[in-house]
C-alpha positions as CSV (number, residue, x, y, z in Angstrom):
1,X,0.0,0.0,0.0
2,X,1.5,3.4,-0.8
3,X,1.1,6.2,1.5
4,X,1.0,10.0,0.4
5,X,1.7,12.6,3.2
6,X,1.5,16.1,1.3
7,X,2.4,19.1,3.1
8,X,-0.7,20.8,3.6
9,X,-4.4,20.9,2.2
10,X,-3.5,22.9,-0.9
11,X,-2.1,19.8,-3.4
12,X,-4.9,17.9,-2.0
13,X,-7.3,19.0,-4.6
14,X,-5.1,18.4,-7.6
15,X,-3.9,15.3,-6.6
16,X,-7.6,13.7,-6.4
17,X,-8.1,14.8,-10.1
18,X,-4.7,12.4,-10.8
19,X,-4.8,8.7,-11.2
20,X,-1.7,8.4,-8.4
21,X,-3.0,5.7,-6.1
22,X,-2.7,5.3,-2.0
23,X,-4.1,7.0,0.3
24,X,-3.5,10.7,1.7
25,X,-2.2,12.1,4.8
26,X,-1.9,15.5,4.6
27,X,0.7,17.4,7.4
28,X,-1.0,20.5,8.4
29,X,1.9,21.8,10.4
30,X,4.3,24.8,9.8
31,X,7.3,23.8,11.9
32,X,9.0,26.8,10.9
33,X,7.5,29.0,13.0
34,X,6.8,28.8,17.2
35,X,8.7,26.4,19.5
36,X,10.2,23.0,18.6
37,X,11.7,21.9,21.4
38,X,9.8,18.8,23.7
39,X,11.2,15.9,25.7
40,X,8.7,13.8,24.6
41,X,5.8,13.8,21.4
42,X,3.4,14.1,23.6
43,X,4.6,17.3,25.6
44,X,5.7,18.6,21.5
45,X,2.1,18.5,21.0
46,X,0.9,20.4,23.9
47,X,3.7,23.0,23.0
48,X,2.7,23.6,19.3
49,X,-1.4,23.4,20.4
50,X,-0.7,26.1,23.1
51,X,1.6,28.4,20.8
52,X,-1.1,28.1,17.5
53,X,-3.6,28.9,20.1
54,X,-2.1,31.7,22.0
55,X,-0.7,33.0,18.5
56,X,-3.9,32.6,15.6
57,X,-6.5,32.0,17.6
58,X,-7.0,28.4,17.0
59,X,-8.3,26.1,19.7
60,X,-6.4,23.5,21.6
61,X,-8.4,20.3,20.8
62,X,-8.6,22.1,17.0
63,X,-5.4,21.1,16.7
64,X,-5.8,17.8,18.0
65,X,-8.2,17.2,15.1
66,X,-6.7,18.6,12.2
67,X,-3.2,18.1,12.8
68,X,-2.2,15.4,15.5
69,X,-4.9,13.2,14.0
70,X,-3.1,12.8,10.6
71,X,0.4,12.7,12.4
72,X,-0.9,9.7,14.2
73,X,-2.1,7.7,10.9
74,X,1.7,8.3,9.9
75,X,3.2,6.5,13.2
76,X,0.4,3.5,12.6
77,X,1.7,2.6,8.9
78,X,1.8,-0.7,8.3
79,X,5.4,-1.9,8.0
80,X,5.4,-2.5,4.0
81,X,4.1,0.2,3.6
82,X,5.8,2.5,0.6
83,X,5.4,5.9,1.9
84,X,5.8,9.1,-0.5
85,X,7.3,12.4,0.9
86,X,5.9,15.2,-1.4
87,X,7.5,18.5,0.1
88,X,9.2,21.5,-1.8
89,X,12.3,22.7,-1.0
90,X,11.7,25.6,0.7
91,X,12.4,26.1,4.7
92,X,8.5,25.8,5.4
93,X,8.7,22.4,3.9
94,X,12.0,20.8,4.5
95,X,11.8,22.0,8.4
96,X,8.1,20.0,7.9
97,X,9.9,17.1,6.0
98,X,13.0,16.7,8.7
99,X,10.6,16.6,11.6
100,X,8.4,13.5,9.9
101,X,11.9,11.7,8.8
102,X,12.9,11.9,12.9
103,X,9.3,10.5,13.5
104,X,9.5,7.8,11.8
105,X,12.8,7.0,12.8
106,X,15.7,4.2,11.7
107,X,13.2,1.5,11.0
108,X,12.3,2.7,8.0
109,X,15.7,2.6,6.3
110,X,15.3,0.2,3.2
111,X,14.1,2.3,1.5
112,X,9.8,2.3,1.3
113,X,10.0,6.0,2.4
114,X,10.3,8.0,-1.0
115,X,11.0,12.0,-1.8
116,X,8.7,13.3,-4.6
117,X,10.0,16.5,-6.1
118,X,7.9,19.4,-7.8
119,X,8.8,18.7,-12.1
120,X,9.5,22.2,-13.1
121,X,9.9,23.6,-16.2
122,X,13.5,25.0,-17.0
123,X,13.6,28.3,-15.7
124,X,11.4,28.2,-13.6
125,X,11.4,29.7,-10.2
126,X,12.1,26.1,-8.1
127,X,10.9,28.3,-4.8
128,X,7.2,27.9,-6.2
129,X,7.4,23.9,-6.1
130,X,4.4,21.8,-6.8
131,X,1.5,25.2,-6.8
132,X,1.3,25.3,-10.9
133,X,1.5,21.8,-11.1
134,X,-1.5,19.7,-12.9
135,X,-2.5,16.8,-12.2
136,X,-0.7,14.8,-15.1
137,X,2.4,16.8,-13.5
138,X,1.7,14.8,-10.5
139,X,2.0,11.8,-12.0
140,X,5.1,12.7,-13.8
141,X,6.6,13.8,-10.4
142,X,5.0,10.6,-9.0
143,X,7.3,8.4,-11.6
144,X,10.1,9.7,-10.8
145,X,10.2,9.7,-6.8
146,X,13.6,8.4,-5.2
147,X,13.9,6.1,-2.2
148,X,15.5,7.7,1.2
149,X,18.2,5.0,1.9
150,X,19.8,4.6,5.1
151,X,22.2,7.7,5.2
152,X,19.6,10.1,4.0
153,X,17.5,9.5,6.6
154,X,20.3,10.0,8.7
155,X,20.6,12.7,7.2
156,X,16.9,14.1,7.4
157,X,16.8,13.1,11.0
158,X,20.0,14.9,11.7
159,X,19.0,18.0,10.3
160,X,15.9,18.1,12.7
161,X,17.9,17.5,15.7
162,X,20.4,20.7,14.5
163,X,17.1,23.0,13.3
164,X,14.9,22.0,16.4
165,X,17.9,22.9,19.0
166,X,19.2,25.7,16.7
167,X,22.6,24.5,16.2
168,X,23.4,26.7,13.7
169,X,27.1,25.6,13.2
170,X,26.0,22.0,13.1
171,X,23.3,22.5,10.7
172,X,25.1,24.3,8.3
173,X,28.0,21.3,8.6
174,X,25.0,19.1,7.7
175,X,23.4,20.8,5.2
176,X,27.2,20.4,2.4
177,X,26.4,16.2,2.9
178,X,25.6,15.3,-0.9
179,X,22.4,13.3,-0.8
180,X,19.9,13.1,-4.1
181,X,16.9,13.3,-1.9
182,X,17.4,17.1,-0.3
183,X,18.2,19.6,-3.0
184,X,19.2,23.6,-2.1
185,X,20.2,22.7,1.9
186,X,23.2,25.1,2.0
187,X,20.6,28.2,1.1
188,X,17.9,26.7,2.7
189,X,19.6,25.9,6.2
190,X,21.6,29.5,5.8
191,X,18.1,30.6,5.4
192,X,17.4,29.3,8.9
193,X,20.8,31.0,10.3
194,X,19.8,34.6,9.1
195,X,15.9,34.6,10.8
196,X,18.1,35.3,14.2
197,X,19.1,38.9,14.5
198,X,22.9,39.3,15.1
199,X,24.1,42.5,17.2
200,X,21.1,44.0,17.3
201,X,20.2,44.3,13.3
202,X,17.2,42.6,12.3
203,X,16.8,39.0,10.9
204,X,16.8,38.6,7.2
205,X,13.1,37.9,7.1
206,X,12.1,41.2,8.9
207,X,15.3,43.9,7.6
208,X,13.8,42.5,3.8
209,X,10.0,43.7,4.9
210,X,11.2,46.6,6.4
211,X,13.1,47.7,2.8
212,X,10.4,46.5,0.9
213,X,8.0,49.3,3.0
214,X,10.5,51.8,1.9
215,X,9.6,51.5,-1.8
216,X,6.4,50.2,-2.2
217,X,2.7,51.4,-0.2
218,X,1.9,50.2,3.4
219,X,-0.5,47.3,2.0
220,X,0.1,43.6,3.2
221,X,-0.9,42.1,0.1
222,X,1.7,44.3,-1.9
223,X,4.4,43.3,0.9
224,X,3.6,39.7,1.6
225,X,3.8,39.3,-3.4
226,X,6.9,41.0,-2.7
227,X,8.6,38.6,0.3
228,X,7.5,35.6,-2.2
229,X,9.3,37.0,-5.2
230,X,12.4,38.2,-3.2
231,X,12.4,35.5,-0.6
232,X,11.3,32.1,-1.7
233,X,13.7,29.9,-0.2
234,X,11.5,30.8,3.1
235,X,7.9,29.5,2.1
236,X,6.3,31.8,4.6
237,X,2.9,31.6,4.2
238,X,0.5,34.9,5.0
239,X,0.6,33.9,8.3
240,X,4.1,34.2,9.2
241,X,4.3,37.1,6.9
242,X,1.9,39.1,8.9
243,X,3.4,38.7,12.2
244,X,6.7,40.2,10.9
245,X,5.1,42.6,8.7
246,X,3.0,44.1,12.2
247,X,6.2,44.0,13.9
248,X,8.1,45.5,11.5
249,X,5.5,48.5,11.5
250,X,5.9,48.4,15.1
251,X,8.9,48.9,15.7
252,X,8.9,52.5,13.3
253,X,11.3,51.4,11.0
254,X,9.8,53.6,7.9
């Protein structure tokens, strides 16, 4: 039986309209923002259900439904199982993707755990993964997934354990291993490195809203197309944008 765990609700659609089979478990998470730190899953959960809550508004058992539900179909797989990894490359998905390689852990090293990349056109900006894609671009992407074997889960689990505990030296060390099934990680993890402000200058995310403000009108929308086209390797969604956008005009900058 193969097992398709997308990164959020939005290739849903498009992948019903293909002729892919398994079944769907869709990760509603967005790892790459609020704490990650836990001793065990369950006190992770309570961590991320308390932050999304105290943060967007979202009740507590909410999040229980929508997004420890599907996590917990994931960790009841049977064991032959083939299980298909469809993230992008950006940080919102490989932070996602690293944090489901450490769940599922060592046993699944021969290989029945498979990375399914976006099929872009030459040219194309790879930031924007699998959103333009149709459904017979599914299947095309589908054909030509590549099994995780032993050392790129290692890998993938490694790079959790550095990101989650914001070993910034480590990760970077990590993310120069060649391995066919993570593609970008020394921009993506030196992504991660320049969110943290450094002698009192803002992070990369929030300095590059607070320039864009300086040329173009105070208008979200106009900011958050902006981030996208300038920022990509980041995968914020509006969400994430927001935040930094309100604190950005907080703090008087322009």
């Amino acid at each position: 039986m193969i097992f398709h765990i997308l990164n959020g609700d939005s290739l849903a659609h498009t992948f019903a309209q293909s002729n892919i089979p398994g079944e769907l478990i869709i990760c509603r998470e967005a790892l790459i923002d609020g704490p990650v730190q836990a001793n065990s899953l369950d006190t992770f959960w309570g961590i991320r259900a308390s932050y999304i809550a105290q943060t967007y508004g979202e009740p507590r058992d909410r999040y229980y439904q929508k997004v420890v539900s599907e996590m917990d179909k994931m960790l009841r797989l049977p064991k032959d199982a083939e299980i298909c990894l469809w993230f992008e490359d950006d940080l919102f998905c490989q932070a996602n993707m690293w944090f489901l390689l450490s769940l599922l852990g060592e046993e699944w090293q021969d290989g029945r755990i498979r990375r399914v990349f976006p099929v872009m056109d030459a040219g194309a900006d790879h930031w924007l993964g699998f959103g333009a894609s149709s459904p017979a671009i599914l299947e095309q992407s589908f054909a030509q997934r590549i099994p995780f074997e032993s050392n790129d889960l290692d890998l993938g689990i490694k790079l959790w354990e550095a990101y989650r505990s914001r070993n910034f030296e480590r990760l970077l060390a990590l993310s120069h291993l060649p391995s066919p099934c993570f593609r970008h990680l020394p921009e993506v993890c030196q992504a991660q490195v320049d969110r943290f402000p450094v002698k009192g200058q803002l992070g990369r995310p929030e300095q590059l809203i607070a320039d864009i403000l300086q040329h173009t009108p105070n208008d979200f929308h106009t900011v958050f197309a902006a981030f996208g086209q300038k920022a990509g390797v980041y995968g914020f969604g509006d969400a994430q944008v927001k935040g930094m956008y309100e604190r950005v005009l907080g703090m008087e900058l322009i």
